[in-house]
C-alpha positions as CSV (number, residue, x, y, z in Angstrom):
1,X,-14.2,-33.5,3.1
2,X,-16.5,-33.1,5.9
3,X,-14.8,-30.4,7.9
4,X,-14.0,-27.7,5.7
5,X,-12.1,-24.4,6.4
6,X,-12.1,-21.3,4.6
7,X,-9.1,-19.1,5.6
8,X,-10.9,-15.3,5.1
9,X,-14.2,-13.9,5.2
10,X,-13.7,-11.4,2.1
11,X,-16.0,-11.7,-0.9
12,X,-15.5,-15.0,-2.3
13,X,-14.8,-16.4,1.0
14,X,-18.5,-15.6,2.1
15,X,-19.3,-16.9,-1.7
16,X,-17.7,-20.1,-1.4
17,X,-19.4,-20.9,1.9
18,X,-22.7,-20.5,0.5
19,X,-21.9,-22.3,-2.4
20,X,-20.9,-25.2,-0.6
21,X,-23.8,-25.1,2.1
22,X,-24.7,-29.1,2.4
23,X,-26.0,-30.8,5.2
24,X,-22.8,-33.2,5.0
25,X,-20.5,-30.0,4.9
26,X,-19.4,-28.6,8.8
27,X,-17.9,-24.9,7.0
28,X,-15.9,-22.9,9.5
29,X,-14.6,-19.5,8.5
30,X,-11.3,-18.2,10.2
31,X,-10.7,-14.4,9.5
32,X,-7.7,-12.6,11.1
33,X,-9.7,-9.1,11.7
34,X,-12.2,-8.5,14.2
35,X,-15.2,-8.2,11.1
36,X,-15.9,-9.9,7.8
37,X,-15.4,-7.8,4.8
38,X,-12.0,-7.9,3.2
39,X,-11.7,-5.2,0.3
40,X,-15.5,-4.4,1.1
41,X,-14.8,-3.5,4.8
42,X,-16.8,-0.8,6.5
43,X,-15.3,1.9,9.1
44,X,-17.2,3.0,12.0
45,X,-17.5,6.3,13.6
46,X,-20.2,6.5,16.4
47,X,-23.4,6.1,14.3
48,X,-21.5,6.4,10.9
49,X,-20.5,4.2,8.3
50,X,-18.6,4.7,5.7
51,X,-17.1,2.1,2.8
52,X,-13.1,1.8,3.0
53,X,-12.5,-0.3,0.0
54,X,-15.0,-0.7,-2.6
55,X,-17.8,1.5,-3.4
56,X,-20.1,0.3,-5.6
57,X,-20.8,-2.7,-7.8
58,X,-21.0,-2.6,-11.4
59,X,-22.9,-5.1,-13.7
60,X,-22.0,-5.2,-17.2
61,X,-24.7,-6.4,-20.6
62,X,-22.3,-9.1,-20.5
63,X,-22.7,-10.6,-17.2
64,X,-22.9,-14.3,-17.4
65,X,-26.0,-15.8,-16.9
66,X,-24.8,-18.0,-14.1
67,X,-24.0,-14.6,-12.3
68,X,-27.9,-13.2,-13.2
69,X,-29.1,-14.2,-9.5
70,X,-26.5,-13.4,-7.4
71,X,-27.7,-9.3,-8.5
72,X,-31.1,-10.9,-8.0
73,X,-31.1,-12.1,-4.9
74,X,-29.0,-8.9,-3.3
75,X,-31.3,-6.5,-4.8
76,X,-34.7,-8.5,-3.3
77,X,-33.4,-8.4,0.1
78,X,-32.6,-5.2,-0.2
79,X,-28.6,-5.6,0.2
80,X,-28.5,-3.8,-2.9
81,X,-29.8,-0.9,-4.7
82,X,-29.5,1.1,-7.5
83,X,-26.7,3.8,-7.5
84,X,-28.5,7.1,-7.6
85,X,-27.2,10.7,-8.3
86,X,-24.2,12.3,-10.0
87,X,-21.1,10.9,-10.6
88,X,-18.6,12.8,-12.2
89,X,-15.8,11.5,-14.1
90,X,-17.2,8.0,-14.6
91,X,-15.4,6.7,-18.1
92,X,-18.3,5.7,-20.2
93,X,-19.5,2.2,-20.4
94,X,-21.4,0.0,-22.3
95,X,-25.2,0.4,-22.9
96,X,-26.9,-1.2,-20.6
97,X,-24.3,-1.1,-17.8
98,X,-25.9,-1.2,-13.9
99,X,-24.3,-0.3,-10.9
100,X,-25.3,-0.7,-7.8
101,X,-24.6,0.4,-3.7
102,X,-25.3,-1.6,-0.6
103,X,-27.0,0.7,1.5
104,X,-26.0,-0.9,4.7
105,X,-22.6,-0.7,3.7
106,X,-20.2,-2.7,1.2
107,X,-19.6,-5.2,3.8
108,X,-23.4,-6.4,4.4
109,X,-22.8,-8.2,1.1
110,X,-20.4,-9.9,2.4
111,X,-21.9,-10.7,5.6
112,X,-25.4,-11.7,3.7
113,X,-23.5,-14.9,2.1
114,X,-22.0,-15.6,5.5
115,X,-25.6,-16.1,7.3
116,X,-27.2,-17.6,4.5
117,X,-23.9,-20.4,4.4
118,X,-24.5,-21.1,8.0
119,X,-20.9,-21.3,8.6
120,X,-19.2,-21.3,11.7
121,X,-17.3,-17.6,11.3
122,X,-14.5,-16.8,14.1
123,X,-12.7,-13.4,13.9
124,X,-9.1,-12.7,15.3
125,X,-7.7,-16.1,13.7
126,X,-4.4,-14.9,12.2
127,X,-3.1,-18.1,10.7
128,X,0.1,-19.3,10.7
129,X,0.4,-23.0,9.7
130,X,-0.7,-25.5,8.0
131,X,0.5,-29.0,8.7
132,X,-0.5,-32.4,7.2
133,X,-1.5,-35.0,9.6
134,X,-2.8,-38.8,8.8
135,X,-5.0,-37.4,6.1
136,X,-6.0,-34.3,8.2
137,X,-4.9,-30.7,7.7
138,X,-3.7,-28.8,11.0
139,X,-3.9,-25.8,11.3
140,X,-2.2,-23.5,13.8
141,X,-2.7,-19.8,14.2
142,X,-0.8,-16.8,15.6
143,X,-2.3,-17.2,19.3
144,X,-1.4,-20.8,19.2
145,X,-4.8,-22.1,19.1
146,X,-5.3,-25.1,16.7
147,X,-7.7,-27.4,14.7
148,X,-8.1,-30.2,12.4
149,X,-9.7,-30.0,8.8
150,X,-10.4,-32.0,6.1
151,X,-10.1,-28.8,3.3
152,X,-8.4,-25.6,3.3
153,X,-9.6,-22.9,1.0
154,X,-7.2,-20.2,1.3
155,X,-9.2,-16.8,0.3
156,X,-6.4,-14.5,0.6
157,X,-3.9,-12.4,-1.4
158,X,-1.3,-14.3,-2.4
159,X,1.3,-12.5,-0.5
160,X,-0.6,-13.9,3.0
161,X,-0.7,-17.6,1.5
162,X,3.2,-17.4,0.7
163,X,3.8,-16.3,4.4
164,X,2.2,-19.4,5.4
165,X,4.8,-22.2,7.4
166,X,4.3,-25.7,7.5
167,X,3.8,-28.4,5.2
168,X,2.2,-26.6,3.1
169,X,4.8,-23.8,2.5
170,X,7.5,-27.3,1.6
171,X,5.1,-29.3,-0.9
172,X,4.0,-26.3,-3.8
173,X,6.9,-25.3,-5.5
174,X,5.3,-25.3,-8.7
175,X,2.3,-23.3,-7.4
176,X,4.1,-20.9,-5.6
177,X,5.5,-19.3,-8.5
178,X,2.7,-18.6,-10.2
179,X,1.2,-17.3,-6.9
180,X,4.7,-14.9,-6.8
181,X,3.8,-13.5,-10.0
182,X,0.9,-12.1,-9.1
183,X,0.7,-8.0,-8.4
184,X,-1.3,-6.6,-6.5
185,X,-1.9,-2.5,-6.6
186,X,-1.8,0.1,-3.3
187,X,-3.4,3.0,-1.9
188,X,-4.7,4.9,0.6
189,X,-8.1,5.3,1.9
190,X,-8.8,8.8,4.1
191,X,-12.6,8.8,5.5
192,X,-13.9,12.0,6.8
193,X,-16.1,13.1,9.5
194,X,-18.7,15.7,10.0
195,X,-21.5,17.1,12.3
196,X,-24.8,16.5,11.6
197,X,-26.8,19.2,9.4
198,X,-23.2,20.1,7.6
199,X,-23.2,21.1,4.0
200,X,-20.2,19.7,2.1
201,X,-21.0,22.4,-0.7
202,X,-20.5,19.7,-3.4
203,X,-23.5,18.2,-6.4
204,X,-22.1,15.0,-6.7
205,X,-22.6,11.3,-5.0
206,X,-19.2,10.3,-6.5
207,X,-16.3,12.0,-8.4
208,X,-13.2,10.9,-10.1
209,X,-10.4,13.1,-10.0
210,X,-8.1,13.3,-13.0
211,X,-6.3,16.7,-12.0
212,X,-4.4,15.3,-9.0
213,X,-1.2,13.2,-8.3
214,X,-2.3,12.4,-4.9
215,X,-6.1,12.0,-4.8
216,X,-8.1,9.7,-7.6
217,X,-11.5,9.0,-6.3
218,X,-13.9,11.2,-3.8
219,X,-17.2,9.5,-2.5
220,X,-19.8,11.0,-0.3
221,X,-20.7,7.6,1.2
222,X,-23.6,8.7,3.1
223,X,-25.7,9.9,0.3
224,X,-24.3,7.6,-1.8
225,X,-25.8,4.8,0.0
226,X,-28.8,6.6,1.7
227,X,-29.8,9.8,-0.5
228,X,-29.2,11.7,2.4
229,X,-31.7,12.0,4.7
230,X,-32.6,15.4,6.1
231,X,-29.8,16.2,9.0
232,X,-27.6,12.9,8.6
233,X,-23.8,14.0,9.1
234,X,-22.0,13.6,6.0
235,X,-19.2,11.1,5.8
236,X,-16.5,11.9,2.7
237,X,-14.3,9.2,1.1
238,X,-11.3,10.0,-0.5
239,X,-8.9,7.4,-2.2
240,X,-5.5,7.9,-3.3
241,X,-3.9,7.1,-6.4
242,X,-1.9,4.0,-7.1
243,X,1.3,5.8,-7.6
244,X,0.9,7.5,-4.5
245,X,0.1,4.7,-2.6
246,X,3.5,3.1,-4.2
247,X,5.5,5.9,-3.2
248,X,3.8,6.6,0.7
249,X,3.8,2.7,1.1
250,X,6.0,2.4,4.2
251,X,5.3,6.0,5.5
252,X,3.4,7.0,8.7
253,X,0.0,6.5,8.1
254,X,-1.1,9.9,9.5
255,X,1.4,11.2,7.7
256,X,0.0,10.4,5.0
257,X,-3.3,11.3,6.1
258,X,-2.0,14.9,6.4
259,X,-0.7,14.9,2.8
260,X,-4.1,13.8,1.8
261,X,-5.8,16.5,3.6
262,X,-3.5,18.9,2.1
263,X,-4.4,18.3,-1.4
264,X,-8.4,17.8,-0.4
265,X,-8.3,21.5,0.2
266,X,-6.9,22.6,-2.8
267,X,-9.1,20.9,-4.5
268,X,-12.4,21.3,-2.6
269,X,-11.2,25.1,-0.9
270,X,-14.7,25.2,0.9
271,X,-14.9,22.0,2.3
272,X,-16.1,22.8,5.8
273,X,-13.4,21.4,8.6
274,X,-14.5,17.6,9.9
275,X,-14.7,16.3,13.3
276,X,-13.0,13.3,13.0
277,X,-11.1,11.5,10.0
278,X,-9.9,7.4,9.8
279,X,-6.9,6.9,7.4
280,X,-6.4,2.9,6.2
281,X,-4.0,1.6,3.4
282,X,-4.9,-0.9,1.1
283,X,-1.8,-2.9,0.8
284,X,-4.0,-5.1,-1.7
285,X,-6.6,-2.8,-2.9
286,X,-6.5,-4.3,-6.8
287,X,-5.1,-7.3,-9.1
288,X,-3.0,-5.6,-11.7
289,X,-1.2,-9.2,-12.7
290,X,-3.6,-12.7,-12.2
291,X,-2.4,-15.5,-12.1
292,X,-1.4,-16.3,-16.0
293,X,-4.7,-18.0,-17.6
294,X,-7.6,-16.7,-15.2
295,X,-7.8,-20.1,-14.2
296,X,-10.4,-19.6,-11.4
297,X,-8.5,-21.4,-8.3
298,X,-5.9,-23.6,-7.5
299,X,-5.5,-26.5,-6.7
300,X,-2.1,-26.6,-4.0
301,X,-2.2,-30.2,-1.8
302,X,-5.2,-33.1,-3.4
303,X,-5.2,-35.4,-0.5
304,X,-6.2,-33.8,1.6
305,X,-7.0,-30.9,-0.3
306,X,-5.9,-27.1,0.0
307,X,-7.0,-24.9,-2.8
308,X,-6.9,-21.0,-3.3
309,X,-9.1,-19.1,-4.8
310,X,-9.9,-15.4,-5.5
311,X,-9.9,-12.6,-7.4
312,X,-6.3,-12.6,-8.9
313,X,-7.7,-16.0,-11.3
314,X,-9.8,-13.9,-13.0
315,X,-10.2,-9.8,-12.2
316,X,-11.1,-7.5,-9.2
317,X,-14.4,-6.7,-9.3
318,X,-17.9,-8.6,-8.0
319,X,-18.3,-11.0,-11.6
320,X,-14.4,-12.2,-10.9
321,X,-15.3,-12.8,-7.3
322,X,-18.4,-14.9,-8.6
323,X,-16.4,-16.7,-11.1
324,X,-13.5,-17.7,-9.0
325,X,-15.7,-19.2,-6.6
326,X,-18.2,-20.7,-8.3
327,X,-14.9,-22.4,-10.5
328,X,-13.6,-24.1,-7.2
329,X,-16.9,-24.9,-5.5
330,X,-17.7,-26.9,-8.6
331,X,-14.1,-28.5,-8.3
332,X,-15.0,-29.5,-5.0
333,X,-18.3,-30.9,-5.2
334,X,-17.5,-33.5,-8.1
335,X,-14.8,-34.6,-5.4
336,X,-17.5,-35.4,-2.8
């Protein structure tokens, strides 16, 4: 189990690679886009920032022990802090419930677990198969480069690990139903951009939207993150709704964008007009159906072994990301 590969660098792909940091453990991540982040990606626009997927973490009274440091450590290296400000619309939670924004952007969390595995992280890696050969795992990707492994962990949505030729895709029959049972939702994400010194006109860090068929969630990332500081340009988020995202899903993207827009202004009338705007759908934004039993990973090929792991064993949010991870990790240790 020396040589270890960990297809994505989403959340509990980063997770797992710390977790299994070992000075008998060579950890190379392959990750198809050009940046680590998965679901917590970042977009850029010049010097702005803004979070695509999701925008802020939320720890519950609840939250398992084993999950107590993990908040800990993120929040005393300053990865994390506090959520400050208004946010209207929020259903109301348990007392005592935290929640939290990077202010570096959703994606530093990821890439804080990344440089503190020491793994070996390569972007642009699109994979295509996985092959077994004399108690090795080969595995090809779209560019036909190629390399041999002693475990695969496959931290991706399911749809991505089904796609998957090779061995592999012959020998899990059994596994590969309950992988096509799982559901994933959609939506779109619209990000907004404005001048410096522009007023936005609205009190709120975050708001949900509940008189819209089109637009759910609006965030305005940069004082969400950074309490705006005097002059920064203001960067808005806007989300769509699951059944839009259903319904647009094989649309033109700045199509889609333009409905978007559309029902931003009849909501917000004053909004000031932006400079420049990124649209991005989620094909994969959120588990609505895990895998039956929350059973943390899965186990697909044992020698030599390929397992999958993520959010759809146990639910879509930073403690199921935790949990999924920390579940195979432990499988995979008392195999060393």
């Amino acid at each position: 189990m020396g040589r270890v590969l960990v297809l994505g660098a989403g959340l509990t792909g980063a997770l797992c690679c710390a977790m299994l940091r070992s000075p008998s453990l060579q950890v190379t991540v392959w990750e198809k886009e050009r940046e680590a982040g998965g679901r917590m990606s970042n977009t850029h626009w010049e010097s702005q920032i803004a979070d695509l997927g999701a925008q802020y973490i939320t720890r519950m009274p609840g939250t398992r022990q084993a999950h107590q440091g993990y908040y800990t450590e993120l929040l005393e290296a300053g990865v994390l802090k506090p959520l400050e400000g208004l946010v209207e619309g929020m259903k109301n939670m348990e007392l005592g419930t935290k929640h939290f924004v990077a202010p570096r952007g959703s994606s530093s969390i990821v890439n804080y677990f990344l440089e503190q595995s020491d793994a070996n992280v390569k972007f642009g890696c699109h994979v295509t198969h996985v092959l077994l050969r004399d108690g090795e795992l080969e595995v090809w990707t779209q560019n036909g480069a190629h390399d041999y492994f002693d475990t695969v962990i496959l931290s991706v949505p399911t749809p991505q690990i089904l796609l998957l030729q090779g061995d592999l895709a012959k020998s899990i029959p059994t596994q590969r139903s309950a992988l096509q049972k799982v559901r994933y939702s959609s939506r779109f994400a619209l990000v907004l951009f404005y001048n410096a010194g522009q007023e936005l006109g609205v009190p709120w860090v975050m708001k949900y939207v509940t008189d819209s068929p089109i637009i759910c969630f609006l965030s305005l990332d940069n004082r969400k993150r950074s309490c705006e500081p005097l002059g920064e340009a203001p960067v808005l988020v806007v989300h769509s709704s699951v059944h839009f995202g259903a319904e647009q899903s094989q649309c033109d993207v700045e199509e889609v964008a333009q409905l978007i827009q559309c029902e931003l202004q009849r909501l917000l009338p004053h909004l000031p007009s932006h400079v420049h705007h990124k649209v991005h759908r989620w094909c994969h934004s959120q588990v609505t159906v895990p895998v039956d039993g929350s059973p943390g990973h899965l186990i697909l090929h044992q020698r030599p072994l390929i397992a999958c792991v993520g959010d759809y064993f146990t639910r879509s949010n930073f403690d199921g990301c935790i949990e999924s991870a920390l579940s195979l990790t432990s499988t995979l240790k008392s195999l060393l």
